[in-house]
FIKEVEX-825595 format. One record per residue: residue number from 1; residue in three letters; x negated, y, z of N, C-alpha, C in turn. Coordinates in nm, 2 decimals, always signed. Each point is the difference from the previous one (the first is absolute). Last residue first. Example, Ala and Ser with C-alpha at 12.3 -4.5 7.8 and 13.67 -1.06 7.14 Angstrom:
residues 2
   i  aa     nx     ny     nz    cax    cay    caz     cx     cy     cz
   2 ser  -1.28  -0.22  +0.71  -0.09  +0.11  +0.00  +0.08  +0.11  +0.08
   1 ala  -0.03  -0.57  -0.01  +0.09  +0.12  +0.00  -0.09  +0.12  +0.00
end
This chain:
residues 59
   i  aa     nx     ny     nz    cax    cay    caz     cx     cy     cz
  59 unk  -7.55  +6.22 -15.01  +0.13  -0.01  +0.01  +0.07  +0.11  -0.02
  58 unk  -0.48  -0.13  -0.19  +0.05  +0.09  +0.13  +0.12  -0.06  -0.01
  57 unk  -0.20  -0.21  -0.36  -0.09  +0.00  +0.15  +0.05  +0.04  +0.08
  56 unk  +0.21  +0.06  -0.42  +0.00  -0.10  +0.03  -0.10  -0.06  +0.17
  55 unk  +0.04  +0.44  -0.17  +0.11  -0.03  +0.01  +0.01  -0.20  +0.01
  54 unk  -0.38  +0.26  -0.13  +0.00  +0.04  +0.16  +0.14  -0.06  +0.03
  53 unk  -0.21  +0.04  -0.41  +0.03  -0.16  +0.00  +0.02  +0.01  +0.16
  52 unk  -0.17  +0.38  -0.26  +0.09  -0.07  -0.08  +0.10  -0.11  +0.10
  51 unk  -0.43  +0.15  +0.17  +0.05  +0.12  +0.03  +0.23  -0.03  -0.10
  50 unk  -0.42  -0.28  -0.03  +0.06  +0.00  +0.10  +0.10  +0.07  +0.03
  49 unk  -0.22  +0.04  -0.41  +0.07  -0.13  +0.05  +0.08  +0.03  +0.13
  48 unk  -0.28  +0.28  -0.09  +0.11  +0.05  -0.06  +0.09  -0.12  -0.01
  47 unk  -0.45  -0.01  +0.20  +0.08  +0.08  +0.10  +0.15  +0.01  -0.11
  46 unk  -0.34  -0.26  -0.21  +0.09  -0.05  +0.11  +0.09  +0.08  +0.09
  45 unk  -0.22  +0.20  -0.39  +0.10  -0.08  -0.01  +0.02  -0.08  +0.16
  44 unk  -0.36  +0.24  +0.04  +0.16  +0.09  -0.02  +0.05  -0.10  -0.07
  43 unk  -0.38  -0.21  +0.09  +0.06  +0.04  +0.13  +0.11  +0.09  -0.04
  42 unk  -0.24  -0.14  -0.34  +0.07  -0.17  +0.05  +0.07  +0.07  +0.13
  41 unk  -0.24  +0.35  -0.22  +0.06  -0.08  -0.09  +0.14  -0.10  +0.08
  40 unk  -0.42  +0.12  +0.19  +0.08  +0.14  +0.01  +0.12  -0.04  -0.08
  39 unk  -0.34  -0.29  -0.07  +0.06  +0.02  +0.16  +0.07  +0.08  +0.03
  38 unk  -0.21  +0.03  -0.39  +0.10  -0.12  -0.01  +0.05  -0.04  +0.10
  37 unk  -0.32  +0.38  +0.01  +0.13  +0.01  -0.10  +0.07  -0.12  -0.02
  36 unk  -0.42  -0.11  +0.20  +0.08  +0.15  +0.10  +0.13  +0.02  -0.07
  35 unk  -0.32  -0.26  -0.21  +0.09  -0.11  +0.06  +0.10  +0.13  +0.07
  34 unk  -0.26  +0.20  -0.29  +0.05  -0.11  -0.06  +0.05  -0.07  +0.06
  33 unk  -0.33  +0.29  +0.17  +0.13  +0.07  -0.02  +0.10  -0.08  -0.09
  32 unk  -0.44  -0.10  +0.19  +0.08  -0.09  +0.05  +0.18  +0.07  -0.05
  31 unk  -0.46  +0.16  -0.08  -0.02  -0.17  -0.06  +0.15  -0.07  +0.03
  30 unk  -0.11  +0.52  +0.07  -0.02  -0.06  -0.07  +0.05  -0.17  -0.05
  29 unk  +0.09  +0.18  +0.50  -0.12  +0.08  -0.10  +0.05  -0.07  -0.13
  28 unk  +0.16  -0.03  +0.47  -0.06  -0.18  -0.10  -0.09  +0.06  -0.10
  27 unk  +0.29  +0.31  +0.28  -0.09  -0.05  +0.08  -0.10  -0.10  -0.05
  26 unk  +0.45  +0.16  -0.16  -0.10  +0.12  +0.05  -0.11  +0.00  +0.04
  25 unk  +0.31  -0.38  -0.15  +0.01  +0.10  -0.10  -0.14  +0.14  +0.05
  24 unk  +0.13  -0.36  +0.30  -0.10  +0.00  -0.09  +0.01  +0.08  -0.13
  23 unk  +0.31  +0.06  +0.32  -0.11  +0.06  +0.06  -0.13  -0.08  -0.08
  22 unk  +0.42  +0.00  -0.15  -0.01  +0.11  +0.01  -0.11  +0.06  +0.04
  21 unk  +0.18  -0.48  -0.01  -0.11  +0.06  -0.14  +0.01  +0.17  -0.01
  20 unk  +0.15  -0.25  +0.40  -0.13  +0.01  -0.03  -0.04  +0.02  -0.11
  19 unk  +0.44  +0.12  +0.15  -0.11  +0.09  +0.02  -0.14  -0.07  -0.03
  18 unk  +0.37  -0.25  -0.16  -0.03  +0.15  -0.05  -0.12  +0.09  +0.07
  17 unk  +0.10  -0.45  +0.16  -0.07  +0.00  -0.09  +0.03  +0.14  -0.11
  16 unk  +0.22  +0.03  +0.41  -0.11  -0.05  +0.05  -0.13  -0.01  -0.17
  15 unk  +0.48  +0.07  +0.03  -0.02  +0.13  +0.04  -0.17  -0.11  +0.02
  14 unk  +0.22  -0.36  -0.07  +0.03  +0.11  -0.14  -0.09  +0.17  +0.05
  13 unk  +0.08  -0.30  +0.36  -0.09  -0.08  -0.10  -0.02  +0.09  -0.15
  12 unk  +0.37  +0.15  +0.33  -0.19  -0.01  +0.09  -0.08  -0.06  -0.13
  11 unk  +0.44  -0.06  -0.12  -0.04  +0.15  -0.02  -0.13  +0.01  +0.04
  10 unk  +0.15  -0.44  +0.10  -0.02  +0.03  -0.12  +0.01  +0.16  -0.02
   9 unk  +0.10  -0.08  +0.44  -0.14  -0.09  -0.05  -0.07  +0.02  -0.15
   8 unk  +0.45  +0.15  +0.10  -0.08  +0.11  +0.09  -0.18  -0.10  -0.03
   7 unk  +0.42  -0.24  -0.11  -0.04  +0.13  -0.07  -0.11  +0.06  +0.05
   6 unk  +0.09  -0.35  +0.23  -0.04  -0.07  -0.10  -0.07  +0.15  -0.11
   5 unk  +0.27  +0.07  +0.41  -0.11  -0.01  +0.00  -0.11  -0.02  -0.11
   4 unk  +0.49  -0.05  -0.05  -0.04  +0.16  +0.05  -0.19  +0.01  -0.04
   3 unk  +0.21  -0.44  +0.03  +0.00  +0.08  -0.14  -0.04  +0.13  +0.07
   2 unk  +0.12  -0.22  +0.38  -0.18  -0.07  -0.09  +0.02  +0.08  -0.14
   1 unk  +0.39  +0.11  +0.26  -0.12  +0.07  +0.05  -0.12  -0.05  -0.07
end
């Protein structure tokens, strides 16, 4: 059941820093569209990590 969880934490954290460079992607204007895209970046690989590696977490 703690792995389960463990997953679901790590998705929340991954799904989380994708939407914020989604929402500084739209919102940061200009100066900031260089971090926005790396966050966007760091957040789909992790969702595909995760999404890869659900078999070792879930049962």
């Amino acid at each position: 059941m703690a792995d389960r969880w463990r997953w679901i934490l790590a998705m929340g954290f991954s799904a989380f820093v994708l939407f914020g460079g989604l929402v500084l992607l739209f919102r940061g204007g200009a100066d900031y569209s260089t971090l926005a895209w790396m966050l966007i970046v760091i957040g789909v690989l992790a969702v595909v990590v995760n999404l890869v590696m659900r078999d070792r977490f879930v049962p």
